[in-house]
N, C-alpha and C positions, 0 to 999 in steps of 0.2 A: 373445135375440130378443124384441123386442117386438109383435111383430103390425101395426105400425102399415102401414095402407096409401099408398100415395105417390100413388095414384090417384082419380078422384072416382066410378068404376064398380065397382060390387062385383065383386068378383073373389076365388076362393077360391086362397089363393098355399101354394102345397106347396112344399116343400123348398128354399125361397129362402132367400136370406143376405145381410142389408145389414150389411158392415164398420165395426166402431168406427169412429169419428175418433180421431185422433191423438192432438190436443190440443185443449184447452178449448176457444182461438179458433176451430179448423176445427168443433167441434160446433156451435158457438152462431152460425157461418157460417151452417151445414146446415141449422140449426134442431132438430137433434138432442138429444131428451129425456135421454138415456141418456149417462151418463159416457163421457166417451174414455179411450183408453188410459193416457195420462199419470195422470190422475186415480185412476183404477181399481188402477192397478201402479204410479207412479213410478218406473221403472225396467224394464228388461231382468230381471235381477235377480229387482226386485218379483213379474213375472212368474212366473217361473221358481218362486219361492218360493209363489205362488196354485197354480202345477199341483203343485206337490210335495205342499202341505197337502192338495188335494182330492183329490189318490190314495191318500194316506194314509189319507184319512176315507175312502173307498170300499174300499179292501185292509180296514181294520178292521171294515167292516160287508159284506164278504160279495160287492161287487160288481165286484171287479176282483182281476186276478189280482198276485201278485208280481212276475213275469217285464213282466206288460201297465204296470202303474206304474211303472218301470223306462224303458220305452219312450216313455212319453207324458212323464216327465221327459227323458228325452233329448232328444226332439224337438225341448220348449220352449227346453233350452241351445239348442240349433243353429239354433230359429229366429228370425229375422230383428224379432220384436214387439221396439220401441222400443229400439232397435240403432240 
């Protein structure tokens, strides 16, 4: 998340969420600063392999449990990113 506002009113935005682009062309459509998916992961896969390493690094420093890493790798296989 980058904070950026899509509005010209200041507005304090809480718990919103504006979705990657896909791929390069849909970001640079969008105007979007922020790498797409494609970019970011290459792959399904690539993916998959981004949540495994960061659960990894959080299980070894104390922030996530073994059973909870486990689940948030699962998740990633089953879901649908760059599928």
């Amino acid at each position: 998340m980058t904070g950026v506002q899509t509005c010209a009113l200041p507005i304090y935005y809480v718990g919103g969420m504006v979705p990657f682009a896909r791929t390069r062309d849909q970001r640079l459509a969008q105007s979007d600063a922020r790498l797409s998916l494609e970019e970011r992961y290459g792959s399904h896969e690539g993916y998959v392999q981004a949540v495994r390493q960061a659960a990894d690094r959080a299980m070894k420093e104390g922030f996530l449990l073994p059973v909870d890493a486990a689940a948030l790798i699962d998740a990633a296989h089953k879901s649908q990113v760059l599928r």
